[in-house]
C-alpha positions as CSV (number, residue, x, y, z in Angstrom):
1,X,7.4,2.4,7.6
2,X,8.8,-1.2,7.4
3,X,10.8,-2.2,4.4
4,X,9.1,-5.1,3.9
5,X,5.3,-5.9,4.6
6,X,3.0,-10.0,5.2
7,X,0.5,-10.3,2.4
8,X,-2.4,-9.7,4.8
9,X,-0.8,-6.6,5.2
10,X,-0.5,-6.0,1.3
11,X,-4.1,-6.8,1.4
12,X,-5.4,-4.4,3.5
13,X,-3.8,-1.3,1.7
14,X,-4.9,-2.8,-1.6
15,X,-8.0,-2.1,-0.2
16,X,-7.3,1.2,1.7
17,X,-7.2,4.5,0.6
18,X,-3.8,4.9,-1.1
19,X,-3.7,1.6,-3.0
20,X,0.7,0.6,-3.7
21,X,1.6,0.6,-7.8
22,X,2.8,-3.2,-7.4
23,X,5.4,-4.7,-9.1
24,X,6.4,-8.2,-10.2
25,X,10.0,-8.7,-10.8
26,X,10.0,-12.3,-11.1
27,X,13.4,-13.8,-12.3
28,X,15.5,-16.5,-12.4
29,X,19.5,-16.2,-12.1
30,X,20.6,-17.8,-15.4
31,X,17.1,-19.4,-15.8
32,X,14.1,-18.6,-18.3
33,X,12.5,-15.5,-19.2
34,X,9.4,-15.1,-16.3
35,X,7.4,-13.0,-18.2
36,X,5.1,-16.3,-19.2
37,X,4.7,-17.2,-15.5
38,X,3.8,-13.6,-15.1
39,X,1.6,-13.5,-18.4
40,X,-0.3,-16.8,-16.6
41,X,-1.0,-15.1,-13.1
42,X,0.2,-12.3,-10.8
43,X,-1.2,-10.4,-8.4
44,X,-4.1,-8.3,-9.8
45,X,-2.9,-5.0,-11.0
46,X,0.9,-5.6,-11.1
47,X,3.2,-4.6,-13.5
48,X,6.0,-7.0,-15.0
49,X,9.2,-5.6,-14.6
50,X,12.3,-7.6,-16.2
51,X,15.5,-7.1,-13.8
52,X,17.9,-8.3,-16.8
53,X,16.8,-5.4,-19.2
54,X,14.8,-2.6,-17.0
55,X,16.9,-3.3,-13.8
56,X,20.3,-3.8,-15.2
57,X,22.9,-2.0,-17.8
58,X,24.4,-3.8,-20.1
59,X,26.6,-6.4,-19.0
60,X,30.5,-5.6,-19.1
61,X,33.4,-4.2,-17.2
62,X,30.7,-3.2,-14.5
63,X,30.1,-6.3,-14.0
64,X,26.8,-8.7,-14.9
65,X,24.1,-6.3,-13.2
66,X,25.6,-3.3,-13.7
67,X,22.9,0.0,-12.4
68,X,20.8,1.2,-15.2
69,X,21.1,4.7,-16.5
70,X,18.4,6.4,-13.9
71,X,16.4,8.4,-16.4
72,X,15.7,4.9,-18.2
73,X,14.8,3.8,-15.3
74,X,12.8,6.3,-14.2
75,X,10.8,6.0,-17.4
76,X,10.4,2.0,-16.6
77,X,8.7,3.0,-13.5
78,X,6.9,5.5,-14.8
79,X,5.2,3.4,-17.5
80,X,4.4,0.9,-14.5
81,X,2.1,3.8,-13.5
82,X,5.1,5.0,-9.9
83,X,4.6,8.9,-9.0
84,X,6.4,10.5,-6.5
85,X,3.8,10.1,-3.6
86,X,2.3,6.5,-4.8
87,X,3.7,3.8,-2.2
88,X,5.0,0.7,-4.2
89,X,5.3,-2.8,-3.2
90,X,7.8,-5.2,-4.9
91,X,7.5,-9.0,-5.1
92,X,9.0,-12.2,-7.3
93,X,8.7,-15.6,-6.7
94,X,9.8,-16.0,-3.3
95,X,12.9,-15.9,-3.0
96,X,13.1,-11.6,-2.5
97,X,16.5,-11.3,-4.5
98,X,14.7,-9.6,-7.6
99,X,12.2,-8.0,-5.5
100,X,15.3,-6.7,-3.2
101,X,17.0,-5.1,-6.1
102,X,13.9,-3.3,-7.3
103,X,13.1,-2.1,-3.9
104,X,17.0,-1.0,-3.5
105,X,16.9,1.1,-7.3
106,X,13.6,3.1,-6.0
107,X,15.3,3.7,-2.6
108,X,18.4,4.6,-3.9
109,X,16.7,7.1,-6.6
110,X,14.6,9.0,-4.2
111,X,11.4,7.1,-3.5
112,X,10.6,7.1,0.0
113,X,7.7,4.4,0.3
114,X,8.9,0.9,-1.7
115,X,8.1,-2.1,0.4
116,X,8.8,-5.7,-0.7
117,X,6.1,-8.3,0.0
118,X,8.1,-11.0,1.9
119,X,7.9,-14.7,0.8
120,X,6.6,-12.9,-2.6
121,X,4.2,-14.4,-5.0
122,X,4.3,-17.8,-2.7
123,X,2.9,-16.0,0.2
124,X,0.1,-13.9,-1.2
125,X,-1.0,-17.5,-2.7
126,X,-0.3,-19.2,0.6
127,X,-2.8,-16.7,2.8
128,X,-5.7,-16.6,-0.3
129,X,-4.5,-13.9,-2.4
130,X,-6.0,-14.3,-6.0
131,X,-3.9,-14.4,-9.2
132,X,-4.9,-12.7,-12.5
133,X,-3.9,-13.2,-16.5
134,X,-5.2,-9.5,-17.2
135,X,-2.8,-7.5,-18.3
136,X,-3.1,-4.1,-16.7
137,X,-2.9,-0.5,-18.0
138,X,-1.7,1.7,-15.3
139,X,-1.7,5.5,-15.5
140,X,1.6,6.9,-16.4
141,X,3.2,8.1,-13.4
142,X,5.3,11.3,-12.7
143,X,7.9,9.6,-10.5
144,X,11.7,11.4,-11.4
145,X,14.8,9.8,-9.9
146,X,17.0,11.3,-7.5
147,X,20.1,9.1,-7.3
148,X,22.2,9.0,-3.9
149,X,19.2,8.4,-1.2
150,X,21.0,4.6,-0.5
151,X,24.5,4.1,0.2
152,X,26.7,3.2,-3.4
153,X,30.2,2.3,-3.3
154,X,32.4,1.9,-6.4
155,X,35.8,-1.2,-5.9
156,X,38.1,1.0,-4.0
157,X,35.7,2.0,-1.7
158,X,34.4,-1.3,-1.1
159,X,37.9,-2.5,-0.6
160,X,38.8,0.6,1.5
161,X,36.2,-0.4,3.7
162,X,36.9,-4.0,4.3
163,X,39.6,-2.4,6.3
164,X,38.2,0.8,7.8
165,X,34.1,-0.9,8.5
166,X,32.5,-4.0,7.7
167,X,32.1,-5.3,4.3
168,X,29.6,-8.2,3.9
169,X,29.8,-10.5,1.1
170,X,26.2,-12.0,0.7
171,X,27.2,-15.3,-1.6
172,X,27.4,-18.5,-0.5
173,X,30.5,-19.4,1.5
174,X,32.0,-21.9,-0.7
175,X,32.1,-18.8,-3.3
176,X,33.6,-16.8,-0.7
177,X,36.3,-19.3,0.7
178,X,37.1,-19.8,-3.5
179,X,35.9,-23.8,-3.7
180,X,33.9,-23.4,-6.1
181,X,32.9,-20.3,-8.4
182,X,30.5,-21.5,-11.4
183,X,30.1,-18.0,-13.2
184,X,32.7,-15.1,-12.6
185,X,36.2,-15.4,-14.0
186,X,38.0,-16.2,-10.1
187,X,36.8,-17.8,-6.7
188,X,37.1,-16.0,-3.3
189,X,36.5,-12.8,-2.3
190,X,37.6,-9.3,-1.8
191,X,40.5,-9.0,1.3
192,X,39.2,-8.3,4.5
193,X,35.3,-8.9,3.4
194,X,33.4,-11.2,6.0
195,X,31.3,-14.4,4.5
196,X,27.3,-13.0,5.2
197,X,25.3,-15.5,3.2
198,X,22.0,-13.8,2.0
199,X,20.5,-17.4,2.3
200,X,20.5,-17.1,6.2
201,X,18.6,-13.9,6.7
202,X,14.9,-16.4,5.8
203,X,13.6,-18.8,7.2
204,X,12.9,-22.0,4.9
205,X,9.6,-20.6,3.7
206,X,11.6,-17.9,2.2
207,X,10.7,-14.9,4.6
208,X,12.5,-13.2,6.6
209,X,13.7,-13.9,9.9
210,X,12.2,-11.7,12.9
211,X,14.4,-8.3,13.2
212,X,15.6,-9.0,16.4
213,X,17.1,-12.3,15.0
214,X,18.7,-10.3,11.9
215,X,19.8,-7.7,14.3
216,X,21.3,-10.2,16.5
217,X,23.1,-11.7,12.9
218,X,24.7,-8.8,12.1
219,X,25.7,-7.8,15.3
220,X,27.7,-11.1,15.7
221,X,29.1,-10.1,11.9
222,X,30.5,-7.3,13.7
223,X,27.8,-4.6,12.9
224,X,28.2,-2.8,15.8
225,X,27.9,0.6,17.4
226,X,29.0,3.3,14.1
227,X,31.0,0.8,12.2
228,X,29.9,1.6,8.6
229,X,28.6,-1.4,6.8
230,X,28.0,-2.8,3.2
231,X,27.2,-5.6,1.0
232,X,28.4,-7.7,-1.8
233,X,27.6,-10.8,-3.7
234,X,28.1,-11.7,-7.4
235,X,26.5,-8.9,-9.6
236,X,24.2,-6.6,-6.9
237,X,21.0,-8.9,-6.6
238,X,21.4,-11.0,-3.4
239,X,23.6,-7.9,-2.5
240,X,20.3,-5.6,-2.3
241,X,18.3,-8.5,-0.4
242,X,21.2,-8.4,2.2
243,X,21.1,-4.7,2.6
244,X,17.0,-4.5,2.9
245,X,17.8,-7.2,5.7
246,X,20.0,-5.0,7.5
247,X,17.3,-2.4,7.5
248,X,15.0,-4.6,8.6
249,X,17.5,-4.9,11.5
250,X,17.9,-1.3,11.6
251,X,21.6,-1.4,10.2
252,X,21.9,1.0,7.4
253,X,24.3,-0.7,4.6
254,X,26.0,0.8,1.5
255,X,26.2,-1.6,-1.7
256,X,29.1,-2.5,-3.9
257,X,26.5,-2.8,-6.6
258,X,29.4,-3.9,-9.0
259,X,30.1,-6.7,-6.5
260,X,32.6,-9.6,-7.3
261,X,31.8,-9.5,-10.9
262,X,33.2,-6.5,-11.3
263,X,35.7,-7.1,-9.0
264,X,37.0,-10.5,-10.3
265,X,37.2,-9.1,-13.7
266,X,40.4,-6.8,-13.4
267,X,43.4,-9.7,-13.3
268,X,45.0,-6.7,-10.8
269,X,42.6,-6.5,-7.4
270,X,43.8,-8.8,-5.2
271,X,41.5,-12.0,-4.7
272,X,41.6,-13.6,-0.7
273,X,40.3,-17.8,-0.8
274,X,39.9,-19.8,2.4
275,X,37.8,-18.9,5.6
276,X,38.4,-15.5,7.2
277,X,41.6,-14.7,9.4
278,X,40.6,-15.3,13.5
């Protein structure tokens, strides 16, 4: 199974014989509550989850997104009607970095069939898909989380591994090379760590690039042969939508789901600025 799946092909098992619990985790980095735009039209039958309070601890030394205690998240997913055996497909808006960290929390607690719709809400429009302002009531599912199924690193791993693998860092590359940083405390990025830019694994239309281009991406990044890999970005979002592209390519990837929020916060890890070393 793919990690990620067209709308025609979210389609056809909407109307096949194990219908996917869906999800909208629509969400805006620093931007409004999406629960309206949810409340005005989603797919029919999806569940609103909201990343900054089902998705997310409380913000603090862990950084912005911090994970959420699993049991409350398992009861999130539960209420959104997730058993065990029920496949599950994610969406958002379009741009896959919500969608990406939903999809990354069911992996990494045990569920073995989470897809994300790619191009989200935009592309189920796009090929016909109808919207719908009825509010669902799913049946309470049975799904219990299992954390450890996904790669997790804590900040000395990730910075262990900058040395010893390949450590991605999925923001932007002015937030990388420390030109500009508009939120955390510090610009640049954790020694060693190699600028990834979550931006270029899609295409302008917001889906992702064909695997053998992301394979051929992260190859050139220097995922090769059994180097361990793993992501960061700002606070474990775009982090999550750079590690489903890897599996897309077929690259399995830890996350730093702390990521440079966490990491800029402590005046004592070392910060690099600039472009990487040659």
């Amino acid at each position: 199974m793919t990690a990620i799946l067209s709308a025609s092909e979210l389609m056809s098992a909407l109307a096949g014989p194990r219908p996917p619990v869906l999800l909208d985790i629509r969400w805006q980095l620093g931007g409004p509550d999406q629960r309206p735009a949810y409340e005005a039209g989603h797919i029919p039958g999806a569940v609103y989850v909201d990343l900054e309070r089902e998705l997310a601890g409380p913000a603090g030394s862990g950084g912005r997104h911090p994970l959420p205690d699993p049991e409350a998240f398992g009861a999130v997913m539960r209420r959104a009607g997730v058993s065990a055996d029920t496949p599950v497909v994610v969406y958002d808006g379009g741009l896959g970095w919500a969608a990406a960290r939903a999809w990354w929390l069911l992996r990494w607690t045990g569920h073995a069939e989470v897809r994300v719709l790619d191009g989200g809400l935009a592309a189920w429009t796009a090929a016909g898909g109808a919207v719908s302002a009825d509010a669902p009531s799913p049946v309470e599912g049975d799904f219990k989380p299992a954390p450890g199924a996904m790669g997790l690193l804590d900040a000395d791993e990730a910075a262990a591994l900058a040395r010893s693998g390949l450590l991605l860092d999925a923001r932007a590359g002015e937030r990388y090379r420390g030109e500009v940083e508009p939120i955390d405390r510090v610009g640049g990025h954790i020694p060693g760590a190699v600028s990834a830019p979550t931006s270029e694994n899609v295409g302008p239309d917001g889906r992702f690039l064909p695997a053998d281009a992301l394979r051929a991406r992260f190859t050139e990044l220097g995922a090769t042969g059994d180097t361990r890999v793993a992501v960061y970005c700002g606070s474990g979002v775009s982090g999550a939508h750079e590690v489903l592209a890897l599996d897309v390519a077929g690259v399995p990837a830890a996350l730093y789901a702390g990521s440079w929020s966490e990491w800029s916060s402590n005046p004592a890890r070392p910060v690099a600025t600039g472009p990487l070393p040659q």
